[in-house]
N, C-alpha and C positions, 0 to 999 in steps of 0.2 A: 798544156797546163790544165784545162778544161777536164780531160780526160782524169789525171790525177785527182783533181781536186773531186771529180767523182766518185771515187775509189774510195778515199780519203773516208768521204760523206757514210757510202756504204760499208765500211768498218767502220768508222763511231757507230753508228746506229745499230750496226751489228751485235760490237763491244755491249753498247747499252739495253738490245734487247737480251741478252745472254745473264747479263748486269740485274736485269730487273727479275726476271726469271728466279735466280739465285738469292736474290735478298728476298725477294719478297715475302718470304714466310718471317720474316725479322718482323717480332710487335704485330703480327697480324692475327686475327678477330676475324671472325664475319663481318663484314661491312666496314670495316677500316684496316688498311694496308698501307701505312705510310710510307713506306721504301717507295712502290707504285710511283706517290705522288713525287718524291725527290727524283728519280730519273723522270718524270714525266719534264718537268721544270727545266731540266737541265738539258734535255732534250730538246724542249723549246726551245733555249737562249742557246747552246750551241748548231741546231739548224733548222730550227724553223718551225709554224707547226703545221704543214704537211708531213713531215718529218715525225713529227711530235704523235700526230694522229695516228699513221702507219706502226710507229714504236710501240703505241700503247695499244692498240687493235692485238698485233703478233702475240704481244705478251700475255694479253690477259685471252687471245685463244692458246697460247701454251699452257697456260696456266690451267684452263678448264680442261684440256687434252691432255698433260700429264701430272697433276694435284688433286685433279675431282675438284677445284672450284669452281663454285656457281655460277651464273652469269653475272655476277655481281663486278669479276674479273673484266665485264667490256664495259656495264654500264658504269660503276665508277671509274675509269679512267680514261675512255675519249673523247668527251666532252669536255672538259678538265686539261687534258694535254691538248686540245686545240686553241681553246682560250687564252693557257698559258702563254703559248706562239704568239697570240693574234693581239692579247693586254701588252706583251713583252715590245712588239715590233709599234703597235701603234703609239706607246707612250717612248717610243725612240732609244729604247734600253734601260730601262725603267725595272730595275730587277725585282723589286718590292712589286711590280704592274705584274709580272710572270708568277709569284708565288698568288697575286688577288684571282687572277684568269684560271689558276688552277682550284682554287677555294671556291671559287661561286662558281664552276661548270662541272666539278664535282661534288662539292656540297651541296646544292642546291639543286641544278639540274639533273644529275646523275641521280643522286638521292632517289629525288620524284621520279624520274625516268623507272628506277629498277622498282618501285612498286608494283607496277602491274606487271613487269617480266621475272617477278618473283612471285607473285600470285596468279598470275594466270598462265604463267609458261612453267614455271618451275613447280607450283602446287602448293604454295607455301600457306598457310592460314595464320590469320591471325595479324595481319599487316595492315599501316592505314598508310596514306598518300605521305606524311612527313616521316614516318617510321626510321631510316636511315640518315636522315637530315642531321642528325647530332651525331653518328657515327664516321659519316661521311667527312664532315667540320672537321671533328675533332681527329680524324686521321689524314687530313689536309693542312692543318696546323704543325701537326707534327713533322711529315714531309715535308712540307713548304718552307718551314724554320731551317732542319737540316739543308736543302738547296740553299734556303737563301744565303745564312753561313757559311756554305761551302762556294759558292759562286762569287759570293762580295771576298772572298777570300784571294779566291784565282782572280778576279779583275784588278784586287791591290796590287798585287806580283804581275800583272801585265798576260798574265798565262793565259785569262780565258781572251784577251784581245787578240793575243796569238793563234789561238784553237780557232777562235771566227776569222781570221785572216786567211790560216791555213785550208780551212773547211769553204771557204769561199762565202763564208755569212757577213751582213754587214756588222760592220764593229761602230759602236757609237759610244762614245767617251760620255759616260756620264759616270767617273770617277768620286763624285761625290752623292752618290745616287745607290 
């Protein structure tokens, strides 16, 4: 059972790193890519965020290796998908906690993070420390919205307790949550 449910694991993530890959040019800007954030989220609350971190790492090195985007592809979204994980699990399935862990470790940490690896890695001029702060936000809202409706969606239908049963994650009934 073990074995499977590893399997399991390693095709969702797969599925979603492929997933995120694919939309992400959906509504995306420089410095905001809200698709990013919906599989990040969703990736949290279906397995975790080791899981979450690993998804959003891959994707946004595909993305810089076949799109030409910037490093903006790693620093907005692994901070953000680990949080996502770590707000979702510590407030015990808190799915509104997964879309907050994604907002404030991409908005806020990510943001400031890629200032100086936009200026002094990438060569960019013209940048100050909050510079991405509203971009970040505001493409974290968007994402975050989309997951959260689509996940309060599947937890009404019992499908996402099913998907954490199957995937081997803990399922926590906060059905009014």
């Amino acid at each position: 059972m073990q074995r499977k449910t590893g399997l399991l694991k390693m095709v969702m993530l797969s599925m979603l790193i492929a997933l995120g890959v694919v939309i992400s040019p959906l509504l995306r800007i420089e410095g905001m890519c809200p698709m990013a954030h919906l599989i990040n989220i969703v990736c949290s609350v279906l397995l975790g965020p080791w899981y979450s971190l690993l998804c959003a790492t891959l994707i946004g090195m595909l993305r810089m290796m076949l799109m030409g985007i910037p490093p903006l592809a790693l620093t907005g979204a692994v901070f953000g998908a680990m949080l996502s994980g770590v707000f979702y699990r510590a407030s015990k399935g808190k799915l509104i906690c997964a879309v907050f862990g994604e907002i404030f470790g991409t908005g806020v940490i990510g943001a400031i993070v890629s200032y100086p690896v936009m200026t002094f890695v990438w060569g960019k001029q013209g940048l100050t420390w909050m510079f991405y702060v509203p971009l970040f936000i505001c493409g974290t809202l968007i994402g975050g919205t989309i997951a959260y409706i689509f996940l309060k969606s599947l937890r009404k239908t019992g499908i996402l307790a099913n998907f954490q049963r199957r995937l081997g994650a803990k399922v926590y009934d906060n059905s009014n949550h």
